[in-house]
Structure formats: structure tokens, C-alpha cells
C-alpha positions as CSV (number, residue, x, y, z in Angstrom):
1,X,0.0,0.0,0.0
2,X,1.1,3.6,-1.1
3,X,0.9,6.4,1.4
4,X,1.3,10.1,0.5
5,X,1.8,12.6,3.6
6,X,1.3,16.2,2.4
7,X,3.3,17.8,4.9
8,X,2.1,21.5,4.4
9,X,3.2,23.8,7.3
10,X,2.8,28.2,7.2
11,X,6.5,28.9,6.3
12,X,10.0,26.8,5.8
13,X,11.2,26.9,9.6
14,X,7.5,25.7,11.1
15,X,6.9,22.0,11.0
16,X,4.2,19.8,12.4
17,X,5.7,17.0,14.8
18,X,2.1,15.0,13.6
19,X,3.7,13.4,10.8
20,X,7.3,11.8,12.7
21,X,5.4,11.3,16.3
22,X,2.5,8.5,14.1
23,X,5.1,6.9,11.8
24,X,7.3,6.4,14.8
25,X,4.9,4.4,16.0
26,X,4.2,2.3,12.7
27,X,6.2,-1.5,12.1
28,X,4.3,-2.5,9.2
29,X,6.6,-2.5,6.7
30,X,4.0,-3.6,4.0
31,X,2.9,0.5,4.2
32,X,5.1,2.4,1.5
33,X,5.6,6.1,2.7
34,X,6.1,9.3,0.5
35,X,6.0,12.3,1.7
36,X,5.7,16.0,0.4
37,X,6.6,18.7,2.3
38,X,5.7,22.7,2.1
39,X,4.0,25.9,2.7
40,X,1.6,27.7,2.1
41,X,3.6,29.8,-0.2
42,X,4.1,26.7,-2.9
43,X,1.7,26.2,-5.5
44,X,-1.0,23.3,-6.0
45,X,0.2,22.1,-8.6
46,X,3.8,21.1,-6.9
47,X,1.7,19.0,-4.6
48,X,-0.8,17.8,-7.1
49,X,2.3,16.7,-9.6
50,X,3.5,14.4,-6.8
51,X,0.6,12.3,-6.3
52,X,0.0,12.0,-9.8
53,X,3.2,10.3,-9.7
54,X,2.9,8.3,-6.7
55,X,-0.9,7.5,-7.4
56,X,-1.2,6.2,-3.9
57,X,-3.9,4.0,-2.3
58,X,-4.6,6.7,0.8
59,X,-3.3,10.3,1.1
60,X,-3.3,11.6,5.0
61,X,-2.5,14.8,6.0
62,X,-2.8,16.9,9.5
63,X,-5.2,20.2,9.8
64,X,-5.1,23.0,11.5
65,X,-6.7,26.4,11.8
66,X,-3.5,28.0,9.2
67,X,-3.2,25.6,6.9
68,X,-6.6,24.0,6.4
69,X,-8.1,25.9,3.7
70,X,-5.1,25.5,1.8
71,X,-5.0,21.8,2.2
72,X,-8.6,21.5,0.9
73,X,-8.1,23.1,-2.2
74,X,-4.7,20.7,-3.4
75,X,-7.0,17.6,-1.4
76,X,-10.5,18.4,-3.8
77,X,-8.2,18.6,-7.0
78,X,-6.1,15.5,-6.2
79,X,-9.5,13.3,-5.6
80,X,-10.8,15.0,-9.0
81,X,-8.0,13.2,-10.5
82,X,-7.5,10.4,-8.5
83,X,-11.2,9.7,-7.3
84,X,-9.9,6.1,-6.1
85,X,-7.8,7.7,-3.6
86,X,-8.9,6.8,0.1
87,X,-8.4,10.6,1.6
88,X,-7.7,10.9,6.0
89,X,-7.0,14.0,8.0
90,X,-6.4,14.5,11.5
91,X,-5.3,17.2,13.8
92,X,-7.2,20.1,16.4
93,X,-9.5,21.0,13.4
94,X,-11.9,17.7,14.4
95,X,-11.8,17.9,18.4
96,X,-15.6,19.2,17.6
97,X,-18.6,17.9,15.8
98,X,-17.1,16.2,12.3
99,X,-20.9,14.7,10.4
100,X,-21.3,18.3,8.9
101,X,-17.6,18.5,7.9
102,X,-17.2,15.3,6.3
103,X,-21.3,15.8,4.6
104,X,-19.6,19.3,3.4
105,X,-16.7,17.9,2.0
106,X,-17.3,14.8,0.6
107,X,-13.7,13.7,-1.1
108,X,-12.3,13.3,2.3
109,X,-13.3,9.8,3.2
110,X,-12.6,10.0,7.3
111,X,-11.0,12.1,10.0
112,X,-9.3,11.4,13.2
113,X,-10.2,12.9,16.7
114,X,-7.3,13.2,19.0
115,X,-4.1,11.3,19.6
116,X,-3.5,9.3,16.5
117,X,0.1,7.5,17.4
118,X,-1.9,4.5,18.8
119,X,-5.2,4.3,16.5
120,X,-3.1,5.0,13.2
121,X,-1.1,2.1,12.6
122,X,-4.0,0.0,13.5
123,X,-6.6,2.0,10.5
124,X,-3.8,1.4,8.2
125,X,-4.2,-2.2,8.6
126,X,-8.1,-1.8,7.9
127,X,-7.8,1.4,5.7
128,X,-9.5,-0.1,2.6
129,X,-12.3,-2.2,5.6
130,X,-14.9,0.7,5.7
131,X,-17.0,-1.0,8.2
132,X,-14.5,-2.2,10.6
133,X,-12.5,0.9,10.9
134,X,-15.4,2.5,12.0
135,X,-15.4,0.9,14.9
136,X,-11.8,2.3,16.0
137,X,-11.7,4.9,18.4
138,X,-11.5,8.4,17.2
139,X,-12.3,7.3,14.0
140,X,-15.1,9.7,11.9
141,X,-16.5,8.6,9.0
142,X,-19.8,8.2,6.7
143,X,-20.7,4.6,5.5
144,X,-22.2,3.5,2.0
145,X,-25.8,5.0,3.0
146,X,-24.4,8.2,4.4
147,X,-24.9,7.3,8.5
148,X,-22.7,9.1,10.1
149,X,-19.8,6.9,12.5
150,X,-18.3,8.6,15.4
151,X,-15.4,6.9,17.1
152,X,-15.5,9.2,19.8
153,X,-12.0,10.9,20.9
154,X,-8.6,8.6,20.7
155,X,-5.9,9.3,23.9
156,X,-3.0,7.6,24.6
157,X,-2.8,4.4,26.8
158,X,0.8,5.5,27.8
159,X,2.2,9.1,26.6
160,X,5.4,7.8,27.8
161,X,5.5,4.6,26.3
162,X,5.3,5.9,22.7
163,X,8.4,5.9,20.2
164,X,9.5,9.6,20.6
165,X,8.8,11.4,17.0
166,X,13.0,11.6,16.9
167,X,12.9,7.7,16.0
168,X,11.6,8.5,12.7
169,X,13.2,9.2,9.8
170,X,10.8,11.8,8.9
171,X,11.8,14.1,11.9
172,X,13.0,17.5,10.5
173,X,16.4,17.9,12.2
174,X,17.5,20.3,9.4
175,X,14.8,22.9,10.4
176,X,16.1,26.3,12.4
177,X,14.0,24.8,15.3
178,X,12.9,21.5,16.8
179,X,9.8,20.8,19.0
180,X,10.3,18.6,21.9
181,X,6.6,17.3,23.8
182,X,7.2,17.0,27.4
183,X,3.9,17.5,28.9
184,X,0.6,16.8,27.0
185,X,-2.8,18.6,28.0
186,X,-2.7,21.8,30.5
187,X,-3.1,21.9,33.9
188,X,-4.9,25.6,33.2
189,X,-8.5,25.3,32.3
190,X,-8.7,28.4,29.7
191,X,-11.9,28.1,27.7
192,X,-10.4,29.6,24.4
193,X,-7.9,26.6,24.1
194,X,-8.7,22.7,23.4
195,X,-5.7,21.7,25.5
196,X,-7.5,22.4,28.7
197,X,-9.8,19.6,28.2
198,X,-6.9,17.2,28.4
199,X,-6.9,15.8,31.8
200,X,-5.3,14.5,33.4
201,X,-1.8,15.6,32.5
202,X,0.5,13.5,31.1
203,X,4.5,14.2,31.2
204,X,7.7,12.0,30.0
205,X,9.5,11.5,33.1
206,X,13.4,13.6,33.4
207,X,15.2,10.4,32.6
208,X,13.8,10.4,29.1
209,X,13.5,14.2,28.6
210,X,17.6,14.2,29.6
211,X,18.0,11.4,26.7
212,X,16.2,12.2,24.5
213,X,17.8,16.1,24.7
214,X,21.2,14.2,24.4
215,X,19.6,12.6,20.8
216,X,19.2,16.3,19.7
217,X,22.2,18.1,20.9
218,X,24.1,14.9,18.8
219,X,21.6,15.7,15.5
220,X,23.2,18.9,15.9
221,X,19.9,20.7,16.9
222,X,20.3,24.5,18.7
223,X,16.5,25.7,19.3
224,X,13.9,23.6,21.1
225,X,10.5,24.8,21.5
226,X,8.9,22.7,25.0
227,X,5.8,21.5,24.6
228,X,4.6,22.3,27.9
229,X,0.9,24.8,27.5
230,X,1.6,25.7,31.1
231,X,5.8,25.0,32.2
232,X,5.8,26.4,35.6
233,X,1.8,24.9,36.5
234,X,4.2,22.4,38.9
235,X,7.0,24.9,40.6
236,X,9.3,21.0,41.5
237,X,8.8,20.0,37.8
238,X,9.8,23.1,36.3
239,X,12.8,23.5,38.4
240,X,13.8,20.3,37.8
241,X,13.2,20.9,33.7
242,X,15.1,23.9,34.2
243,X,17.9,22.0,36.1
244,X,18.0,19.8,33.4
245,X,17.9,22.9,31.1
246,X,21.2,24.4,32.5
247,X,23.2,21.3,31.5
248,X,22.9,21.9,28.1
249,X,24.1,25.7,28.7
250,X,25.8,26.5,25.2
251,X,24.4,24.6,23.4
252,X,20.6,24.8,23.3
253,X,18.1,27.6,23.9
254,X,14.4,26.3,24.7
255,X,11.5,28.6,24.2
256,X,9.4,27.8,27.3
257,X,5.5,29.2,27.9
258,X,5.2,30.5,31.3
259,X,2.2,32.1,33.2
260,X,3.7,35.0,34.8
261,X,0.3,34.5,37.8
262,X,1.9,31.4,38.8
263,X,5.9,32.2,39.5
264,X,6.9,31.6,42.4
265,X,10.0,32.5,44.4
266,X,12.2,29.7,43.9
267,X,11.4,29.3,40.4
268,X,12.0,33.2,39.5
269,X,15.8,32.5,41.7
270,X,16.7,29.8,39.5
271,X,15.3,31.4,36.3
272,X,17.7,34.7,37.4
273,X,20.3,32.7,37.8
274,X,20.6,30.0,34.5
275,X,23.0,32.0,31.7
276,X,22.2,34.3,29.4
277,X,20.4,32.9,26.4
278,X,19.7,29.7,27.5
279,X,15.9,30.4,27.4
280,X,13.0,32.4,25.1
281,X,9.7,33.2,27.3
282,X,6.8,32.9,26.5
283,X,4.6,35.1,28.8
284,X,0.9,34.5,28.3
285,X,-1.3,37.7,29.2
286,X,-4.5,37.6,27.4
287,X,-5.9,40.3,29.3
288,X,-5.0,42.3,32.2
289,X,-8.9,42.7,33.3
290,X,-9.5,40.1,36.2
291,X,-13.0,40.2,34.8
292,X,-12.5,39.0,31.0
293,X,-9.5,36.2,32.6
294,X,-12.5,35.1,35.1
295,X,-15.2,35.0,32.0
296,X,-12.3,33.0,30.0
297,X,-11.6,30.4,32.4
298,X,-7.8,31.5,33.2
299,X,-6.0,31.1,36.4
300,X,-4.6,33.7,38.7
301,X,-5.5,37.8,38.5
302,X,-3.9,40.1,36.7
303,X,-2.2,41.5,39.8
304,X,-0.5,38.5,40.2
305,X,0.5,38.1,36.4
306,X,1.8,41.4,36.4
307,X,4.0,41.0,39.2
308,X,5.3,37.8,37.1
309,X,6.0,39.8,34.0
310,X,7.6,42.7,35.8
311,X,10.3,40.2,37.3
312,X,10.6,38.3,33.7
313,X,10.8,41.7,31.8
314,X,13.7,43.1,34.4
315,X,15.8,39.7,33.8
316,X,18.5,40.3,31.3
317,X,19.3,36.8,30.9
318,X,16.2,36.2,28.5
319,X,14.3,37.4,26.2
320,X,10.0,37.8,26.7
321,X,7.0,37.7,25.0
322,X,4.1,38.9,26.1
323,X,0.4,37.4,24.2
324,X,-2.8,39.6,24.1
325,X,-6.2,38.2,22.9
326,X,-8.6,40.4,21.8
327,X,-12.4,39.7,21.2
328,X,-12.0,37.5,24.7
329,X,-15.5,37.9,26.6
330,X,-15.9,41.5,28.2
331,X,-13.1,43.1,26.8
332,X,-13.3,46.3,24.7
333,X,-11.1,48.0,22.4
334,X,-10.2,51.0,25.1
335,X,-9.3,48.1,28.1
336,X,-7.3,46.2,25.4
337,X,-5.5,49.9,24.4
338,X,-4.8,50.5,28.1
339,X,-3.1,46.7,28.8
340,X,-0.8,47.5,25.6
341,X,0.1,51.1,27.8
342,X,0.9,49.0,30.8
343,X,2.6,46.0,29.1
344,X,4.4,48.8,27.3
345,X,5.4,50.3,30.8
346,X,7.4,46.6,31.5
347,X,9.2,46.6,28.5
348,X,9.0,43.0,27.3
349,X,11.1,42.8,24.6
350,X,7.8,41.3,22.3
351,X,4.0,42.2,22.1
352,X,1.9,39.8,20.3
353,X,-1.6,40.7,20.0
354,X,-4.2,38.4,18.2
355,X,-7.8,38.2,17.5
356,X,-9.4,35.6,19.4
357,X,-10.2,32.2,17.1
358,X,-13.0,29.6,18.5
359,X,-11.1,26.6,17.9
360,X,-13.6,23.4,17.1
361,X,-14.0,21.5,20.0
362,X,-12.9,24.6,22.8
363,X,-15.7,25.3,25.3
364,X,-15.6,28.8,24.2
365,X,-16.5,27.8,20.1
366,X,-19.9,25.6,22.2
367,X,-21.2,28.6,24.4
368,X,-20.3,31.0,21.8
369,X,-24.4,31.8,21.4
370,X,-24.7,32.5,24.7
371,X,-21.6,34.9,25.0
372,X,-22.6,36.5,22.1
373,X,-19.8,36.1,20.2
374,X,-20.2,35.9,16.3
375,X,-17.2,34.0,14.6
376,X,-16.2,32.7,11.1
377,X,-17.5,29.3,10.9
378,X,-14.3,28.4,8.6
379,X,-10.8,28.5,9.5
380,X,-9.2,30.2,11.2
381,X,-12.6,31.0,13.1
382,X,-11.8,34.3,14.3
383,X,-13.8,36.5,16.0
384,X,-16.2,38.8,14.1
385,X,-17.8,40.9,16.9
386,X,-18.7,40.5,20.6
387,X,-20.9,43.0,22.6
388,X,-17.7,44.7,23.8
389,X,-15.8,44.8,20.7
390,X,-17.9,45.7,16.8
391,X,-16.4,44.4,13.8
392,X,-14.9,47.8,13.3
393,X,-13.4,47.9,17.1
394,X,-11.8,44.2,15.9
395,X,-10.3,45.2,12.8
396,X,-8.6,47.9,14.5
397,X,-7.3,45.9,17.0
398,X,-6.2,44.0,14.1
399,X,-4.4,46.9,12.2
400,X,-3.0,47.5,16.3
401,X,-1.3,43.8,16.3
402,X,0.2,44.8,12.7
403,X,1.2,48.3,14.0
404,X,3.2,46.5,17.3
405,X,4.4,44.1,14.8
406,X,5.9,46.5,12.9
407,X,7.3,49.1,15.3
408,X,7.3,47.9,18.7
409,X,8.8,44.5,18.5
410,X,11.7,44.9,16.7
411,X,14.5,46.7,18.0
412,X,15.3,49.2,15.2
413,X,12.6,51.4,16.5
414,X,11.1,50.0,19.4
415,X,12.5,52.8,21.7
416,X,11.6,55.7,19.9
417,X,8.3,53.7,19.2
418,X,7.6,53.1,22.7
419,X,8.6,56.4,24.6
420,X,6.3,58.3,22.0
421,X,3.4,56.0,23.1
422,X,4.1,56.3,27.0
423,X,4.7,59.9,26.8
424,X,2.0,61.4,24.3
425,X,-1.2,60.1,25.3
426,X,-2.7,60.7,21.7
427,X,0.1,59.4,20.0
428,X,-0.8,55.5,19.3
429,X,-4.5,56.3,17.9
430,X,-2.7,59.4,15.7
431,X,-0.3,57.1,14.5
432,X,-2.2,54.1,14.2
433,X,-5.5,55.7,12.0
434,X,-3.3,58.0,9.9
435,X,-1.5,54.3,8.9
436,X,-5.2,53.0,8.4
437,X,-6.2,56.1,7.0
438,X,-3.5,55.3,4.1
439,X,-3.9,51.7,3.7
440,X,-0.3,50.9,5.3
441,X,-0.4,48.6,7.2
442,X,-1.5,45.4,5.4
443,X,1.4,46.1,3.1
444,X,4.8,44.8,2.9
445,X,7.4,47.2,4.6
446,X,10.7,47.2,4.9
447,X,12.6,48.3,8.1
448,X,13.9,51.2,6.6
449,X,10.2,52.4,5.1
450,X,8.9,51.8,8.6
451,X,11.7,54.1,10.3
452,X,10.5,57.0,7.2
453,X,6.9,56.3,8.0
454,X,7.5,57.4,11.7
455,X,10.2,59.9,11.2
456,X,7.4,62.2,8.8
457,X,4.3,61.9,11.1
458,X,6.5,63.1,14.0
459,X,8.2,65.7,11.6
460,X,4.4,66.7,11.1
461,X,2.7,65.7,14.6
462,X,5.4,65.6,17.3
463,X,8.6,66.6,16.0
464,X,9.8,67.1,19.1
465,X,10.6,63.3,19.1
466,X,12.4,64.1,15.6
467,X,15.9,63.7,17.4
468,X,15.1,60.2,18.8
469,X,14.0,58.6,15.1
470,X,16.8,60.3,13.7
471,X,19.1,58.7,16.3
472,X,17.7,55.5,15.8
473,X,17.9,56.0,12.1
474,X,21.1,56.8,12.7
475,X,22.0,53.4,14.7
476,X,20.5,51.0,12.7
477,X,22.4,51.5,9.4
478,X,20.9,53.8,7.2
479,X,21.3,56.0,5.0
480,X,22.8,59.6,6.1
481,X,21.6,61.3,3.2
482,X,18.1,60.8,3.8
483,X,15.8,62.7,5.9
484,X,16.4,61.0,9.3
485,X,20.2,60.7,9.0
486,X,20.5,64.2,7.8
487,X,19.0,65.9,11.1
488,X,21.8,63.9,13.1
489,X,24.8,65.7,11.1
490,X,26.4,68.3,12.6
491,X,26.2,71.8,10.8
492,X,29.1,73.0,8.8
């Protein structure tokens, strides 16, 4: 039997761990695999051209909120050609209610719900046995009348028994970083997020996490993302992790999501004292409003999470992110303005702002009716208006998470950016609807046209601040003949 994995990720340095963690897991040697990989920037017909060639017996393929529209239009022309073709997707997108996506989009023949390492290799011995495949846990499918099977959600016996993804020969050691799953589900309870639901937690014990960071550091591997929704939910666990961590000083840096509520005082100690560039922080915010974190299921007060990210932000060991959520229950376009101010205040070096997206199966996408929240009901799902926030209100906080993008978080001209923001009250809706007003900011830009873009609305609205542009201009490496870099030459 012929398999064809379309490996499809947003951009060359992503990659989905899907694919290496199922055919770790698979001894069946009578299963031939091929494999595509891309992004969303390739065109069909590179994809389409390689199963015409392969013309293989089942195509599989994971979804998720970023790539799944893309992967339906190469899927619908590949079973056009090849209507023989037995067509299986798994991934987040089918932790909801799967009849009316399979009834909507009938050349995909079944999808899988939840942890596929275990059910996988056992459908591919039954892949081409409709009726008894159906029976196999998270299995979805319609049969020959159209009755809708639903094999509930597949987990796991053992998280830790499974071969690690590494074992395969599909694992991408070549990419600029790898992802390494420690912990699977969340110990937080957030009702935005599917991972919440996955109880109880489940984590690969510090023997195998040591080894199996051994395997990478020899694959000559430098950047490991941790797989961990909530690091620091057990304070012993993550300072043994970070223990653990510190051995590999030099030679890896792991990018680790922490929630600032929850750090305690022996954790931020050993955090201070690991060396510098060892880890990349995550720092999940969402709001700073106790009353939208309480509507959205999240742990701890912003108080609390504040006095987490003031003590991760003042750590020059590391760099952090911070993560706002807008269209989350309650919270308004002014409230979501006035936690940029104060995030802004902290100085993270990173501030991510994102519309909110009811993920299928997430308690929030179920009691969305009742919040009165209207979505799109096709990927990515984002939010399309709330009673705190119109659709107006959430495409400027849109345009907002384009305009941080752009001149807060990268250093160029984050400082210039930032002290114009905490020091002129008007200045971030000037600047922001005068970059609306002219279409900007959904365009590509380079660094240097961003640094001109700011340097003539201050030279029009606030040129006192004309010096600090120019000065950044000036440090970043452009050109002294233009406008910013001519201010900073001295007179003849």
C-alpha cells in the first residue's frame, strides 16, 4: 500500500511534529511512505504533480486552523484526479462535531479525533475495511448510505510509552527549530484553548527528557520549543526541567511558555540565575482585566500576572514575550489599548496581539451563542464581533497587532516607538489611523520604510521626538543622506 503525507506547514522553519510522532509508531513495513513537504507559499500544482506520480492507495494529512483551507483546495483537485484515492486528516480542526464536515466535504473519506500515534497504525491495517474501521476509536466517517460513524476521541494508553517522533526518519532535524513534547494537556482550564480539556496531564518523566535532549544536541539541533501549554503549572517540575535545562548551557536555547500568575519564588531564583540565552519566554497575558480572565476560564489575576511579568521583563538573561487576545469575553477596544500602555510600561522585549479564534471542540466555540460572540465558521474561526468589541473595534485591533508588529517589536525602532506612546497620550491612535487612513499597514514594509513612515508623522505631529528617530535611524544603518540621517549631522 502507497501512502502520500502532504506535509504542508505556514513557512520553511515551522513544522508539524504529527507526521514523525504517528510513523514512529508504525512497524508495518507492507505500508510504503512518501511524503511532500511545504508551505503555504508553494503552488498546487507542486503538490498535485507528486501524487500523480505516486498515485497512492490513501493520502493523509494533519489540519489546523492556518493551513486547512489550503490543504482542501490541493486535497479536492487531487481526488478530481485520483477519485480512487482513500483521503484521512487528523489534527485540532476535528476535536468538535465532524458529520457536517465530512457531509460538506465529501472527497475526504474519514477524520481522526485526538491522539493518533496508537489508532493510526492500526486504521492502516483496515484502511480499505470501511465498516471495521469504523469501529476504532477516534475514527469519523460516513458509510455507504451516508450514517454518520463517530469513534469518539482517541488518547494515549501510555504518553510515555510511545516511540519519541526523533525515532523517525521523517523528523526535520534540518529545520532552524525542533519541537520537543514533554507535557501533554494543561493543567490551566482556559476556555479559548482545546488543550485544557486534556486531563489529566501526562508528562515524559526527566530520565527520558535528559536522553532524548542528548539525541538532539548529537543531530546537531540548537533551538527547542517545549511543549509544555503551562511550564511552571508544577514549581518542582519546572525546576527540575530547568535543572535539566542548565546542563545543556551553550548549546541549546528552549523557548518555554510560562504564566507570569503562577511564578513563584524559587522558580524566578533559578530562572535569574541560568545563563544568558539559554531560554525564550513565552509570557501568556490575554488580558489584564481580572474580569475578562475570570469570563475565560484563566488562572490567577492580573495583579498577580503582572508581578510575574515585571520580574521576567527586568531579567537580562532572557528574552520575553508577552500574548494579548482580543475579542475574549468582556473586553473592549479602550481596556485592550490600556493593557498595551501598561505591558508597554514593563518593557517585554515582544508584544503579540491576536484576534481571538474559537477553535472546534474549545468550550468557548460551544457557548459562543450564549456569550454573544459571532465567529467565522471556517478556519481560522476568528472573531467577528462580541458586545464589547464591533467588527470595526476588531479590525482595529487587528491593524493595532500589525502596527506592534511593525514598530514595537523589533529593535530598530522599538524605543523611539515606545517612549512616543508612553509619553504622548494621543500618540498610538494618531499614528495608528493616519496608517489606516493610508492603507499601510496590510502592506509589505521594509525596516527602513517603517523608520520614514515614523520619522514624517512626528516631523508633522510631534517633532519634538524628531531627534530620537533620527538617532535610531542613525544606529541601525541607514542611510545619512536621507531625511532622518541628515538631522543627526552636525552643521558646517
Amino acid at each position: 500500500m502507497i501512502l502520500l503525507w502532504l506535509d504542508i506547514n505556514c513557512a520553511y522553519a515551522h513544522s508539524s511534529l504529527a507526521l514523525p510522532a504517528i510513523h514512529a509508531q508504525v512497524s508495518d513495513k507492507t505500508c510504503r511512505w512518501h511524503v511532500v513537504s511545504g508551505n503555504l507559499h508553494y503552488p498546487y500544482a507542486s503538490f498535485i504533480r507528486e501524487a500523480l506520480r505516486l498515485r497512492p492507495d490513501v493520502i493523509a494529512a494533519t489540519a489546523w486552523l492556518f493551513n486547512h483551507n489550503y490543504l482542501l483546495e490541493i486535497i479536492s483537485r487531487i481526488k478530481a484526479l485520483l477519485p480512487h484515492t482513500y483521503v484521512v486528516l487528523g489534527g485540532p480542526e476535528f476535536l468538535g462535531d465532524n458529520e457536517a464536515y465530512l457531509k460538506a466535504h465529501p472527497y475526504i473519506n474519514a477524520v481522526f479525533r485526538g491522539e493518533g500515534e496508537e489508532i493510526f497504525p492500526q486504521w492502516l491495517r483496515l484502511w480499505n475495511n470501511p465498516e471495521a474501521q469504523s469501529r476504532l476509536s477516534g475514527v469519523c466517517t460516513l458509510d455507504s448510505q451516508g450514517k454518520y460513524c463517530d469513534g469518539g476521541r482517541a488518547k494515549a494508553s501510555c504518553f510515555e510509552a510511545l516511540h519519541p517522533p526523533e525515532s523517525s526518519s521523517f523528523f526535520p532535524f534540518d529545520k532552524p527549530f525542533v519541537q520537543l513534547e514533554t507535557t501533554r494537556g494543561c493543567s490551566n482550564d482556559c476556555f479559548f484553548c482545546v488543550s485544557g480539556g486534556d486531563k489529566p496531564l501526562r508528562s515524559l518523566s526527566l530520565t527520558q527528557i535528559r536522553a532524548r535532549l542528548l539525541h538532539l544536541r548529537d543531530k546537531g539541533v540548537r533551538d527547542i520549543r517545549i511543549l509544555d501549554r503551562t511550564f511552571n503549572a508544577s514549581p518542582k517540575r519546572s525546576m527540575d526541567l530547568l535543572g535539566i535545562f542548565g546542563e545543556f548551557a551553550g548549546t541549546f536555547r528552549f523557548h518555554i511558555e510560562i504564566h507570569p500568575a503562577l511564578l513563584g519564588s524559587e522558580v524566578r531564583a533559578l530562572m535569574a540565575s541560568l545563563p544568558k540565552g539559554l531560554l525564550h519566554i513565552e509570557a501568556g497575558i490575554q488580558s489584564l482585566d481580572d474580569r475578562v480572565l475570570q469570563a475565560s476560564g484563566r488562572s490567577g489575576n492580573s495583579a498577580s500576572a503582572l508581578d510575574g511579568l515585571n520580574f521576567l521583563c527586568s531579567c537580562p538573561n532572557f528574552e520575553t514575550h508577552t500574548d494579548l487576545i482580543a475579542g475574549l469575553p468582556h473586553y473592549s477596544l479602550a481596556q485592550l489599548k490600556a493593557d498595551i500602555y501598561t505591558l508597554m510600561e514593563l518593557w517585554p522585549d515582544e508584544i503579540q496581539l491576536e484576534l481571538l479564534k474559537l477553535l472546534p471542540g474549545s468550550r468557548m466555540s460551544l457557548e459562543a451563542a450564549r456569550l454573544g460572540i459571532v465567529y467565522s465558521p471556517r478556519p481560522p474561526y476568528e472573531v467577528l464581533a462580541t458586545p464589547d468589541m464591533t467588527p470595526d473595534d476588531l479590525e482595529e485591533a487587528r491593524q493595532l497587532s500589525r502596527l506592534l508588529d511593525g514598530w514595537y517589536n523589533h529593535s530598530h525602532w522599538k524605543i523611539p516607538f515606545a517612549r512616543l506612546v508612553l509619553q504622548e497620550s494621543a500618540f498610538l491612535d494618531d499614528f495608528l489611523h493616519e496608517l489606516m487612513r493610508r492603507e499601510l499597514l496590510d502592506r509589505p514594509l521594509s525596516m527602513e520604510r517603517r523608520g520614514l513612515l515614523l520619522y514624517e508623522f512626528c516631523d508633522a505631529s510631534y517633532p519634538n521626538y524628531l531627534p530620537q528617530v533620527s538617532e535610531a535611524w542613525i544606529n541601525a544603518g541607514y542611510s545619512l543622506k536621507k531625511a532622518p540621517g541628515i538631522l543627526c549631522q552636525p552643521s558646517k
